[in-house]
LUMNU-360817 format. One line per 10 residues: number of its first residue (from 1); their letters; for each residue z, x, y of C-alpha. Coordinates in steps of 0.25 Angstrom, whole numbers, padded with zeros to 4 digits. Layout:
NUM = a = Z:X:Y; ...
//
This chain:
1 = xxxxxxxxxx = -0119:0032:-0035; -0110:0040:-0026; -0108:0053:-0030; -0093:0056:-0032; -0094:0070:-0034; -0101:0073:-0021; -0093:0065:-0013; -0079:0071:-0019; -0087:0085:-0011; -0091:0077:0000
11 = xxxxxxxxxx = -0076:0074:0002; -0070:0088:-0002; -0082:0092:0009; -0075:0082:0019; -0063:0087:0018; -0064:0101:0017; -0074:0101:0029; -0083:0111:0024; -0090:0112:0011; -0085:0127:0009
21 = xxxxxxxxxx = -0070:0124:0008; -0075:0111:-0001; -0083:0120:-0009; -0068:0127:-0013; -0062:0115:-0016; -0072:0110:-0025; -0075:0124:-0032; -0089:0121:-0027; -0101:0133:-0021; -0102:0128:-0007
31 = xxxxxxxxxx = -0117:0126:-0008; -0114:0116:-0020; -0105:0107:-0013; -0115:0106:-0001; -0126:0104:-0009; -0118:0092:-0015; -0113:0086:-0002; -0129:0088:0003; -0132:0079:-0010; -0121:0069:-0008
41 = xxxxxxxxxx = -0126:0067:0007; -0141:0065:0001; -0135:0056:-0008; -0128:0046:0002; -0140:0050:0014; -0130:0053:0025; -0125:0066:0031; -0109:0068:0027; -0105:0080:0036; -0109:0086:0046
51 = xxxxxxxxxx = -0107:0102:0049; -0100:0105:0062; -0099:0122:0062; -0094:0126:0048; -0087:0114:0046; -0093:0100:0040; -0089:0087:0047; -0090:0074:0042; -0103:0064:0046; -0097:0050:0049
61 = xxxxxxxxxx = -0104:0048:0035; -0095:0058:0027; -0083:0051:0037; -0085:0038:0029; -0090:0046:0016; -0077:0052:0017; -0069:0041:0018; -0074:0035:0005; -0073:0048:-0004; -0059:0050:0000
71 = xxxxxxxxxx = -0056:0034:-0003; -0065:0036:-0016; -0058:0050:-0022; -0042:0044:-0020; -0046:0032:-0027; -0052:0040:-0039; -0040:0049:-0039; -0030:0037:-0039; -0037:0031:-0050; -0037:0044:-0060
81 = xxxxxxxxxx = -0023:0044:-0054; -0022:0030:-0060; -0030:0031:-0072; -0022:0045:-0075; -0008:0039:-0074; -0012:0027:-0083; -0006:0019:-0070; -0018:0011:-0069; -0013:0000:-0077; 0002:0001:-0068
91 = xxxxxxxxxx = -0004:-0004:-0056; -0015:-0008:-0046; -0017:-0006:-0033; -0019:-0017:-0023; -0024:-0014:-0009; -0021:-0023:0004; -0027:-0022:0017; -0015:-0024:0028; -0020:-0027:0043; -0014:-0018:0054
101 = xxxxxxxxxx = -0008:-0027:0061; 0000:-0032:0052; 0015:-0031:0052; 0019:-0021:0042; 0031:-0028:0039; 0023:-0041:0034; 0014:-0034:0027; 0025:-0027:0018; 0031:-0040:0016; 0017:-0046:0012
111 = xxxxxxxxxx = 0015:-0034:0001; 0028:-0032:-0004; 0026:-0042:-0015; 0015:-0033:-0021; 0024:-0022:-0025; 0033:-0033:-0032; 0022:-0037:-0041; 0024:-0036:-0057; 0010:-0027:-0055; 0011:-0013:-0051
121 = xxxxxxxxxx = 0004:-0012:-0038; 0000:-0001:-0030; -0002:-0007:-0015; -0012:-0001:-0006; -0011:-0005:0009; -0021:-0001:0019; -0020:-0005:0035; -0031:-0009:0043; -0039:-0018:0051; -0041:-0031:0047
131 = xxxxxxxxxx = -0057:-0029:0047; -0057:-0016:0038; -0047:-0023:0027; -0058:-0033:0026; -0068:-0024:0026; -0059:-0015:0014; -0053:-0031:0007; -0071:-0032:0005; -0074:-0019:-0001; -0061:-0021:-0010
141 = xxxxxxxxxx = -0054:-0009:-0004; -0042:-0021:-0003; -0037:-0030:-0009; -0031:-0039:0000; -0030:-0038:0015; -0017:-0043:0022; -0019:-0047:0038; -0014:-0054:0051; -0026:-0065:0050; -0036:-0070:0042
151 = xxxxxxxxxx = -0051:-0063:0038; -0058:-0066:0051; -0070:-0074:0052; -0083:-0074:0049; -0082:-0060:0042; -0091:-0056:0031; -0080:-0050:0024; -0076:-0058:0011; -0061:-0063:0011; -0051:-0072:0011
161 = xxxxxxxxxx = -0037:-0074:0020; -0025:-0079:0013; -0015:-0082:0022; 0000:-0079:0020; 0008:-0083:0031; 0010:-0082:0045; 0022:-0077:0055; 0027:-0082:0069; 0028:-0070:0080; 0040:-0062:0084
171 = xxxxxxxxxx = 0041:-0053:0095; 0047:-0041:0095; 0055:-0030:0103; 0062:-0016:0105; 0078:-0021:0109; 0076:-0015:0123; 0063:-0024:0124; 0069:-0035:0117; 0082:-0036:0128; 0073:-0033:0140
181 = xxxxxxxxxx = 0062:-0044:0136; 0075:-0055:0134; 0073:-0066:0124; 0068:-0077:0131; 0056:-0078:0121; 0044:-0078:0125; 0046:-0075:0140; 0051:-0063:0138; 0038:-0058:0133; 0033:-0059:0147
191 = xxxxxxxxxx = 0029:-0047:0153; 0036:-0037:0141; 0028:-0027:0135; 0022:-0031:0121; 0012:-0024:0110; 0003:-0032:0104; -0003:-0032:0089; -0018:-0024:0089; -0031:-0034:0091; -0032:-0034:0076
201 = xxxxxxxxxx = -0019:-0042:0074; -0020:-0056:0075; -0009:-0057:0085; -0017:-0049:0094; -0024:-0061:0103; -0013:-0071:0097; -0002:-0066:0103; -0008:-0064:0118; -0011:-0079:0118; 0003:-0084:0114
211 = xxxxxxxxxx = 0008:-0075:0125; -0001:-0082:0133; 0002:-0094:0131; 0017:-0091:0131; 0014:-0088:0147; 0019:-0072:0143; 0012:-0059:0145; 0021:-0049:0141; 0013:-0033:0142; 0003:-0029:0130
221 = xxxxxxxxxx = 0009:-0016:0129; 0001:-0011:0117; -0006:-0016:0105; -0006:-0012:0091; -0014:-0012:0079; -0004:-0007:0069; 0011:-0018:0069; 0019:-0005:0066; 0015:0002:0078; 0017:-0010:0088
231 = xxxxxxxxxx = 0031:-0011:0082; 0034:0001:0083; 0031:0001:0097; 0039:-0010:0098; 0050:-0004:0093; 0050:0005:0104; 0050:-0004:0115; 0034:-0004:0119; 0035:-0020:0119; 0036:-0033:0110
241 = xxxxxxxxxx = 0028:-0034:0098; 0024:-0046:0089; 0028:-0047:0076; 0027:-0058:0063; 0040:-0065:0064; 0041:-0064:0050; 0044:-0047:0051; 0053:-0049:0063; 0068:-0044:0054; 0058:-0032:0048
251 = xxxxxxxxxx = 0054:-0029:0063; 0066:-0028:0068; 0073:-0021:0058; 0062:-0010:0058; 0059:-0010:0071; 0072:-0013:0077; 0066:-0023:0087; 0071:-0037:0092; 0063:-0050:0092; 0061:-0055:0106
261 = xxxxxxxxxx = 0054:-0068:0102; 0046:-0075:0091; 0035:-0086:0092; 0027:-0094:0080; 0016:-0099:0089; 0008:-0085:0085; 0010:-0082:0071; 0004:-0069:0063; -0002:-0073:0052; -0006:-0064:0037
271 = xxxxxxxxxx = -0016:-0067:0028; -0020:-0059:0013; -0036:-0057:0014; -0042:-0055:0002; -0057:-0055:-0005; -0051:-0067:-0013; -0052:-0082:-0009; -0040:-0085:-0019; -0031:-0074:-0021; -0029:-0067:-0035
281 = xxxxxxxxxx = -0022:-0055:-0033; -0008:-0055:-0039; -0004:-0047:-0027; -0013:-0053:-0016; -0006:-0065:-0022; 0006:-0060:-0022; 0006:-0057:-0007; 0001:-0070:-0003; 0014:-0075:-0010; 0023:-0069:-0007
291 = xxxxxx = 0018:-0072:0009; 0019:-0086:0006; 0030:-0088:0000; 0040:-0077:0006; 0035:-0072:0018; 0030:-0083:0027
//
C-alpha cells in the first residue's frame, strides 16, 4: 500500500522547494527527510524531482504525484474536521460535474432545489469539460454530471443521459447594438458582429447551420468556452451572443442587454449524466424534477 507518511514529505518537499526548509517545517535532519523521499521514489519506481542549482523542481511525475497528495490530505482533514465536530450525521456532500458551456443562470436554476431538501446538504460544484466530468463521474469523484447533450457515442465510459428539458434560442445585444442592427429578425443578423459558444457547446456547429440556411452571415467575432465571458463581452458591445430563451429576463437584467431576435428551430438541450440507468438519488431525483415539472 501507499505510504501516507512519505507522501505527506514528499508534498511538504514540493511545496517548500527544497528539502532544507521542508526539513524545518517537519522538525526533521535533512538527511532523514532525503533518505525517506529516496525510499518513497524506490517505492513507486519513478524519479519525483529533479535538482536544478540548489533548488528541487518537480518531474512531470511529482507534477501528477502532487496533484493527488494535495487532493488526498484536504479530504483527510475535512473528515477529522467532520468526525471532530460530530457533523457527520448533519449532512452529506454531493458533487456535480457542471459543463462550461453551460449558462450559469440555468444551472443555478437546475440546483437550487438541492439546498431546499429536508437533508442537510453540502453541494460541491466543479466545471469543466464534458470529457473530464466523464472521466471523474467513473472513478466516482461525481455524482452526477449536468451538460448541453448527451454522453457521446461509442464511449467506454459507463453512463447513462437523463434528459431534462430543452430551450428555443434568443439572441442577444448591447442597446447601442441592438438599435444599430434594427429588429427585422433575422436579417438584421446579416453582416453584424457575433460570438459564438466554444466547439465544446453543442451550439457550436448548430448554430452556423441555421445561419446558413436563414441566407445570413453576420461576422464571428470570437468564440468562447466559458457563457459568462461571452456575456460579458456582449455586454460590452463586441457583438450578439446566443442564449437559452428560457434565461432571456435573467440575462438582461444582469447584463443590461436587449433581445434582438429569438428562434425555436435550434434548441439547447440539458441532460443529468449519471453511473445509474434509473436514478436513485434523492437529489439527483430532485433535479430531474424539478426541471420537468417547473422549468421546461
Amino acid at each position: 500500500m501507499l505510504n501516507f507518511k512519505h507522501l505527506h514529505y514528499f508534498m511538504v518537499v514540493a511545496r517548500s522547494g527544497g528539502i532544507i526548509r521542508a526539513a524545518e517545517r517537519l522538525h526533521l535532519a535533512p538527511q532523514t527527510l532525503s533518505g525517506q523521499i529516496s525510499q518513497f521514489e524506490e517505492r513507486i519506481g519513478a524519479q519525483l524531482f529533479h535538482r536544478v542549482g540548489r533548488r528541487l523542481e518537480l518531474s512531470e511525475t511529482g507534477k501528477l504525484a502532487l496533484s493527488y497528495a494535495e487532493e488526498i490530505f484536504q479530504t483527510g482533514s475535512e473528515l477529522e474536521e467532520l468526525l471532530s465536530s460530530g457533523a457527520i450525521d448533519r449532512f452529506f456532500t454531493f458533487r456535480v460535474g457542471v459543463a462550461d458551456v453551460l449558462p450559469k443562470f440555468i444551472v443555478h436554476r437546475l440546483l437550487a432545489p438541492v439546498l431546499k431538501l429536508p437533508e442537510a446538504i453540502r453541494l460541491i460544484c466543479h466545471e469543466d469539460r464534458l470529457d473530464r466530468l466523464l472521466a471523474d463521474l467513473a472513478l466516482h469523484s461525481l455524482d452526477m454530471v449536468i451538460a448541453d447533450r448527451p454522453m457521446p457515442p461509442g464511449t467506454e465510459i459507463k453512463g447513462y443521459s437523463h434528459p431534462l428539458g430543452e430551450s428555443g434560442i434568443a439572441f442577444m445585444a448591447s442597446p447601442a447594438l441592438a438599435e444599430k442592427i434594427g429588429s427585422r429578425f433575422p436579417a438584421n443578423l446579416h453582416g453584424a458582429p457575433m460570438l459564438l459558444p466554444g466547439k465544446d457547446s453543442a451550439l457550436h456547429l448548430a448554430l452556423p447551420r441555421w445561419l446558413e440556411r436563414m441566407n445570413v452571415r453576420p461576422r464571428i467575432v470570437g468564440e468562447f468556452s466559458d457563457s459568462a465571458l461571452m456575456k460579458a463581452f456582449g455586454e460590452a458591445g463586441a457583438g450578439i451572443f446566443p442564449t437559452p430563451a428560457l434565461s432571456v429576463a435573467a440575462v438582461c437584467e444582469h447584463y443590461k442587454v436587449d433581445m434582438v431576435g429569438e428562434t425555436n428551430d435550434i434548441k439547447e438541450r440539458f441532460f443529468l449524466i449519471s453511473a445509474e440507468r434509473k436514478l436513485a438519488h434523492p437529489v439527483a431525483r430532485a433535479v430531474s424534477e424539478h426541471a420537468k415539472k417547473m422549468m421546461f
